[in-house]
C-alpha positions in Angstrom: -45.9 -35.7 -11.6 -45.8 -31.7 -11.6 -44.3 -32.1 -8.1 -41.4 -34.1 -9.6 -40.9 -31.7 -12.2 -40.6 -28.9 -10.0 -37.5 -31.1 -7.6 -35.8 -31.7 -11.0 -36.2 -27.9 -12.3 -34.6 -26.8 -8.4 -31.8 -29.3 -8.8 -31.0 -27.8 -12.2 -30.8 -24.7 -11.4 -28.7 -25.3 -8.1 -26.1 -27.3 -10.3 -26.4 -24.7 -13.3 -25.0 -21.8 -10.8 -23.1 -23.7 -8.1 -21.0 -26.0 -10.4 -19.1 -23.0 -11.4 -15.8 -22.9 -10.3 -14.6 -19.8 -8.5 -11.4 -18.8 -7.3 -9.9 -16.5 -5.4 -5.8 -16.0 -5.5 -3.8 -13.1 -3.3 -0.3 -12.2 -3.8 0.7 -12.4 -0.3 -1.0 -13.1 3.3 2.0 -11.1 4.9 2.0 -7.5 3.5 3.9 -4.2 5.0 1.8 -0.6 5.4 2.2 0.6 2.1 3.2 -2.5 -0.2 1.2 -3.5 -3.0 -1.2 -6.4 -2.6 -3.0 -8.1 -6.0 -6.3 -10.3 -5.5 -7.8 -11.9 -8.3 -10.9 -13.6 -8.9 -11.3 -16.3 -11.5 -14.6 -17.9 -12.6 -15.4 -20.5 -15.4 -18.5 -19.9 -17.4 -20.9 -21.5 -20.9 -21.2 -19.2 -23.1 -24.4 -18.8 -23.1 -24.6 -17.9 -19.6 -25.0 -14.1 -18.5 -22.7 -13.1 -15.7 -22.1 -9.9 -14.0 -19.9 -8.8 -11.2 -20.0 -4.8 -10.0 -16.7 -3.9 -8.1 -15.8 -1.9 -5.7 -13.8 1.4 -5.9 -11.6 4.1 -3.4 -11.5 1.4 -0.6 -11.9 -2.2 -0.5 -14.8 -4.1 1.9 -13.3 -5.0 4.7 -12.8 -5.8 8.4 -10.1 -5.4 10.8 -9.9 -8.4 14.0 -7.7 -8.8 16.9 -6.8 -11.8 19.3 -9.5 -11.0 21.2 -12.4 -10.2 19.0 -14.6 -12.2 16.9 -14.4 -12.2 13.5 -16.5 -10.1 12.3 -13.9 -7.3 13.5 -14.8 -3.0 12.7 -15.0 -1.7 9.6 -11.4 -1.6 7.8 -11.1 2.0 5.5 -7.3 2.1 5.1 -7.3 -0.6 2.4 -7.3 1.6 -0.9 -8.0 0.3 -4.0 -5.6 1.4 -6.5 -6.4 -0.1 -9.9 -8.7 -3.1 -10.9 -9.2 -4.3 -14.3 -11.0 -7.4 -15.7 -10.9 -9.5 -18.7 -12.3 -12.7 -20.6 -10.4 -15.5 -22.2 -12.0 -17.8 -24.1 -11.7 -21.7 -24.5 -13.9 -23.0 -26.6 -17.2 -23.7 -25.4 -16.4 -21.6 -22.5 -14.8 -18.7 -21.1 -13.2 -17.7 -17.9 -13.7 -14.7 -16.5 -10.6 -12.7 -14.7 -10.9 -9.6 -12.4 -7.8 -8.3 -10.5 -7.2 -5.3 -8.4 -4.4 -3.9 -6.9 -4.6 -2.9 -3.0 -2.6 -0.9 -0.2 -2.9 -1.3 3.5 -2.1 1.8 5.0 -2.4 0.5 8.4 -1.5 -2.5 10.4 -4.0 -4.8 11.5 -5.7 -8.9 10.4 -7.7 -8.2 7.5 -10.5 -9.3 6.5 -11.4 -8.9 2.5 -14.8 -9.6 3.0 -16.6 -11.7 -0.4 -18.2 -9.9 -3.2 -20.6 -10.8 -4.9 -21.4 -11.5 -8.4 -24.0 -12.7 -10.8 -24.9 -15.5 -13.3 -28.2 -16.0 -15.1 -29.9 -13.4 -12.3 -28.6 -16.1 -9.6 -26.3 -14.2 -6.5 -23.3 -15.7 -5.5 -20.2 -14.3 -3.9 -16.5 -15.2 -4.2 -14.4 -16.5 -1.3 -13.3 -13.7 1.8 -9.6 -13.6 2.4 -7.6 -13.2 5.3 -3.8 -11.4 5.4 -1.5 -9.3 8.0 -1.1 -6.3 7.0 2.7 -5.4 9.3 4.7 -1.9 9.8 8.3 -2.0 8.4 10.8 -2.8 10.7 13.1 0.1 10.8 16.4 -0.6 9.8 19.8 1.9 10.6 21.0 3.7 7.1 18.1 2.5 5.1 16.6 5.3 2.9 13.2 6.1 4.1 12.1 6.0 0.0 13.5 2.3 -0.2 11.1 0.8 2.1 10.2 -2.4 0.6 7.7 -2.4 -2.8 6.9 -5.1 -4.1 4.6 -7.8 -4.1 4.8 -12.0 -5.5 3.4 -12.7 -8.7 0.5 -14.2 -9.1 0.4 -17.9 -11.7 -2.0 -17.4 -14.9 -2.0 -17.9 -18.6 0.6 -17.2 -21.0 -1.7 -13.9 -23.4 0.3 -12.6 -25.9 -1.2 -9.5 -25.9 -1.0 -9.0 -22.4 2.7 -9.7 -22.5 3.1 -7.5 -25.4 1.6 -4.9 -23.1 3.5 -5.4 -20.1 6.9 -5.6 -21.7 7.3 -3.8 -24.7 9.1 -1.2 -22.8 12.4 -4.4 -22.8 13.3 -3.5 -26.2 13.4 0.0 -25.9 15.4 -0.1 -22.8 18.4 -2.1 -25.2 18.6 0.5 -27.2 18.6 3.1 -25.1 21.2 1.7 -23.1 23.4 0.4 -26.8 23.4 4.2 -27.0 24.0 5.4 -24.4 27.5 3.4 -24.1 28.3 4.1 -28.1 27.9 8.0 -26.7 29.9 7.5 -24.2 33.0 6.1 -25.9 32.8 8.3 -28.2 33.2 11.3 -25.9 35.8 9.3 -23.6 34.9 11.3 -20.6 37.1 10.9 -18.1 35.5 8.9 -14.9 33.2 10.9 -12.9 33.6 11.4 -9.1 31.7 8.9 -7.3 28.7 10.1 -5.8 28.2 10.3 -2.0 25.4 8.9 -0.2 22.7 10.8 1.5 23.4 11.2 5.8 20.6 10.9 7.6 19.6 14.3 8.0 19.7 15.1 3.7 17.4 11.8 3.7 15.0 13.1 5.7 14.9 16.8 4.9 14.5 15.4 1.5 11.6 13.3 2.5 9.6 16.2 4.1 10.2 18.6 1.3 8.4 15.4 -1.0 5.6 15.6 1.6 4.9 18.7 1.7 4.9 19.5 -2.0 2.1 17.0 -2.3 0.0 19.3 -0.2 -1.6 16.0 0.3 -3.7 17.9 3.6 -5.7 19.5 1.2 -7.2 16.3 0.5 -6.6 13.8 2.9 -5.2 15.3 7.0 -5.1 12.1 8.5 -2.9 10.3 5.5 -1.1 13.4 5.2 -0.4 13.2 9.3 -0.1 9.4 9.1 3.1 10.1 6.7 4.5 13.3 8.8 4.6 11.3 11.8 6.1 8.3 10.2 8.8 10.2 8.9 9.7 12.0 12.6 9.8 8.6 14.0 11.7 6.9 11.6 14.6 9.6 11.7 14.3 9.3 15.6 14.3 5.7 15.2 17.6 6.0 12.7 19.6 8.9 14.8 19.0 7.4 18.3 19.2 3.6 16.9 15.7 2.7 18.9 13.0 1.5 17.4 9.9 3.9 17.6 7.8 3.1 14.7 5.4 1.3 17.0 5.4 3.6 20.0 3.0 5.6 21.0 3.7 9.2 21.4 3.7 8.8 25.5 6.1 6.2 25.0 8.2 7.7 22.5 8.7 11.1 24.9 9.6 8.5 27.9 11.9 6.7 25.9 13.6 9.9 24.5 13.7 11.4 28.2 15.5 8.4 29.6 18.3 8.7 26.6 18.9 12.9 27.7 17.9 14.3 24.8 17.7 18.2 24.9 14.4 19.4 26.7 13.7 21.6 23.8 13.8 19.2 21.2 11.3 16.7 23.0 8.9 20.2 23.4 9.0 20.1 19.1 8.6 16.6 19.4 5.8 16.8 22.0 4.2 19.0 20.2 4.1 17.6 16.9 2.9 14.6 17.7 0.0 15.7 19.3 -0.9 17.8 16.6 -0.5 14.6 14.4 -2.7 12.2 16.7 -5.6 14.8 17.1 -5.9 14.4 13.4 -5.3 10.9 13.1 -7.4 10.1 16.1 -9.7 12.7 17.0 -10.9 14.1 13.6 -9.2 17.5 14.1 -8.7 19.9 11.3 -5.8 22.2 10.9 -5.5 25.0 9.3 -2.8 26.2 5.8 -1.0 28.0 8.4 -0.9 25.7 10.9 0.2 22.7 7.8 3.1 24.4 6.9 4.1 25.7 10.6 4.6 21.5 11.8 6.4 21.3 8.1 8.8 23.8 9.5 8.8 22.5 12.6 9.9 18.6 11.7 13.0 20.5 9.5 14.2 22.3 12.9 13.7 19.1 14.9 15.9 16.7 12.2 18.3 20.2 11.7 19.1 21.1 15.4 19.3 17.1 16.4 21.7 16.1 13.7 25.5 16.4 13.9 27.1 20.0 12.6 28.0 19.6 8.5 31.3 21.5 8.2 30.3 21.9 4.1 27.4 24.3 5.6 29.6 26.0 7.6 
């Protein structure tokens, strides 16, 4: 009899934590370096029941396969975790649990998010482990390097009033704003302003380093910092030449810019600069201030002595 007690008090525990229903939901399984990827965990609860979950912060578990690994893959740092939040909503006799965070890949690769886990009534559990393809952006000729694609697909849930209160109160204020701004405007009649001209190439890109380097993001972070210098050589090569070098290596990327006859001095800077930027990326170098702001000036004269003469400088 006290044998039979005991399979009955196992069963109820089993079906007391495992007939909870959790659910895992991602925004996309095809992301881009740098785009915005939400994963959310749902879970239904009593309650009465106790349940606690302890998240992760800076990076995100994960794991990083290829074709032909296993898949338990290397460790994965690159995935930041850029804002997680949870909530509870409740129905009744029971509630449902919501946590969400916000994720960037910062470099390309199959991911694997690995499960967390969480707790009810002192019982461990984890949440199902994800997969996505995390992709570099093609480059594209004319395409501003700050309009790379941003965005991310929505992911289903309730209708909270509060929550879209939140999110959106920012609508109404935009209408008026904008009602406004066009009653000012007729009211001064201004005559119709000069269009205004698009950024070339070189602007674009000048632009974009100046944005890097006031960061100073090497005071923090060399290899992200280096990750985004280099990205921005190759993506003006990429747009002046019209090859694609985003996913060239630097010995390929000095062939490829031999073969096309470009100026011996201009593929030293190049040379150079990309070195720099893989024995941080790659071989844990540090660089020094100096050193920063001497391959700063050293992208400008590359993208300045490579693009065409403006006759407004002269």
């Amino acid at each position: 009899m006290k044998s039979t007690w005991l399979v009955y008090l196992f069963l109820h525990l089993c079906i007391h934590v495992n007939g909870q229903e959790p659910a895992t939901y991602i925004s996309t399984k095809d992301a881009h370096v740098g785009e915005i990827v939400i994963l959310q965990y749902e879970i239904k609860l009593e309650n009465k029941q106790n349940f606690s979950f302890n998240p992760p912060s800076v990076s995100f578990p994960c794991k990083r396969i290829s074709e032909q690994s296993n898949l338990k893959g290397s460790d994965f740092t690159e995935l930041e975790i850029i804002e997680y939040n949870d909530t509870i909503i409740q129905h009744g006799q029971q509630r449902t649990w919501r946590g969400q965070f916000k994720l960037i890949p910062w470099d390309s690769g199959t991911l694997v998010l690995q499960a967390l886990p969480y707790i009810i009534d002192a019982q461990q559990a984890y949440f199902t482990s994800v997969i996505i393809e995390s992709k570099l952006v093609d480059a594209k000729k004319g395409v501003r390097l700050y309009d790379i694609k941003e965005g991310f697909n929505p992911i289903d849930k309730d209708f909270i009033l509060s929550e879209f209160i939140a999110d959106y109160f920012w609508i109404p204020l935009v209408i008026l704003v904008l009602v406004l701004g066009l009653l000012y405007y007729k009211r001064l009649k201004k005559n119709q302003a000069l269009p205004i001209l698009p950024l070339s190439l070189k602007q674009q890109t000048i632009l974009s380093i100046e944005k890097l380097a006031n960061k100073n993001q090497w005071t923090k972070d060399q290899k992200l910092h280096y990750t985004e210098l280099s990205f921005i050589l190759r993506w003006y090569l990429s747009s002046r030449y019209e090859i694609n070098l985003l996913e060239r290596t630097s010995g390929e990327t000095i062939l490829l810019l031999q073969a096309m006859k470009v100026d011996i001095y201009q593929i030293q800077l190049i040379q150079t600069l990309l070195s720099e930027a893989d024995a941080v990326k790659f071989a844990q170098s540090s660089l020094t201030d100096s050193k920063h702001f001497e391959l700063i000036d050293q992208l400008k004269e590359i993208v300045i002595i490579s693009s065409p003469i403006d006759l407004d400088d002269v």
